[in-house]
N, C-alpha and C positions, 0 to 999 in steps of 0.2 A: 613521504607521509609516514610519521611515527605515530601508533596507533598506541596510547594509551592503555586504555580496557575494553574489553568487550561487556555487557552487563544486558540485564531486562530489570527493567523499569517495574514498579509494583501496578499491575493491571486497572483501570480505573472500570468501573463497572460491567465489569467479565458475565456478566449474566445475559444484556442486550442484546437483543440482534443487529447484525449490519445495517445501516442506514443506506439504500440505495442510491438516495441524489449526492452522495461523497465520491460513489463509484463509478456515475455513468458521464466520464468525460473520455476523451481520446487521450488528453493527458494521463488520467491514471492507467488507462491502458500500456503506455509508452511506461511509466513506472512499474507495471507489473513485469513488463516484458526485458526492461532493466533487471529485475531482481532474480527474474528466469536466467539470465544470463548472465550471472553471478557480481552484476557491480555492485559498489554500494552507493549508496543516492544521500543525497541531502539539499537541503533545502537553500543553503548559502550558495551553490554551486548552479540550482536550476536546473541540473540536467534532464529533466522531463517535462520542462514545462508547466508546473503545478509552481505556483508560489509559495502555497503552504501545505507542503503534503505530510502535515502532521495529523489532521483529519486522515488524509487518504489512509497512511499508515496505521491507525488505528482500525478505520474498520476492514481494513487487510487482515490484521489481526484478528480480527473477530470473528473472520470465515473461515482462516485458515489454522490458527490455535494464534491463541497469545504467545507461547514461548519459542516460535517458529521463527520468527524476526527480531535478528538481537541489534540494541544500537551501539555504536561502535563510535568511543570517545577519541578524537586525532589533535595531536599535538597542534595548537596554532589555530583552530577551527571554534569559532565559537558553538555551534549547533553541532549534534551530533551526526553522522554517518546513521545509515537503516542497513542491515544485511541479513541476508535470506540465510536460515541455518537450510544444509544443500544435504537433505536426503531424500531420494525417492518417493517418499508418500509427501512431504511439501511440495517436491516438484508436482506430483501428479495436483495434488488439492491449488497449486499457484495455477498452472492450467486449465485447471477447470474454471476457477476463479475468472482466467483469462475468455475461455470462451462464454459465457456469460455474460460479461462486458461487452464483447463486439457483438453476441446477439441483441443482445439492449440497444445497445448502437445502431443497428440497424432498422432496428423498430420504426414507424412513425409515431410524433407524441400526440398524444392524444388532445382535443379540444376541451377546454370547461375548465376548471377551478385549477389552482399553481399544484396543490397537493395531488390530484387527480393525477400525474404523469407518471407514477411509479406505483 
């Protein structure tokens, strides 16, 4: 796998907050805990489970810094690679990211309206 470039993409509305129904699946969990663990994921490949974890990756981004996750362009690949730039304060803020999902996950959802659940 010959890696191209490494690059970050111009942020698209860096102001928002995280949207939480991008984040509360078991799949993005298994992606966050990929990127703990230093692979890089993509979306051709599937290896989380997420079909389109271009959403996911975004509001990753959004909790943990935008320039924290750089995509990584591979020879022969049409979609890009996601990787985690790997310093101590990402890792700690990807962590926590983490345990917040599986607390959400644990949760019961709640009865009433589809918006009502988060």
């Amino acid at each position: 796998m010959k890696v191209i470039k490494r690059y970050l993409p111009k942020p698209k509305f860096p102001d928002t907050p995280p949207d939480w129904k991008y984040l509360r699946t078991r799949e993005v969990l298994c992606l966050v805990e990929k990127l703990l663990d230093g692979e890089m994921v993509n979306q051709v490949n599937n290896n989380c489970g997420v079909s389109k974890i271009t959403n996911a990756i975004s509001h990753i981004r959004k909790y943990i810094g935008y320039e924290n996750i750089m995509n990584v362009r591979v020879e022969g690949v049409k979609c890009d690679y996601y990787e985690l730039v790997r310093t101590p304060k990402n890792i700690a803020k990807l962590t926590e990211l983490r345990e917040i999902i599986s607390a959400r996950l644990r949760e019961p959802l709640k009865r009433g309206k589809r918006w009502d659940y988060f």
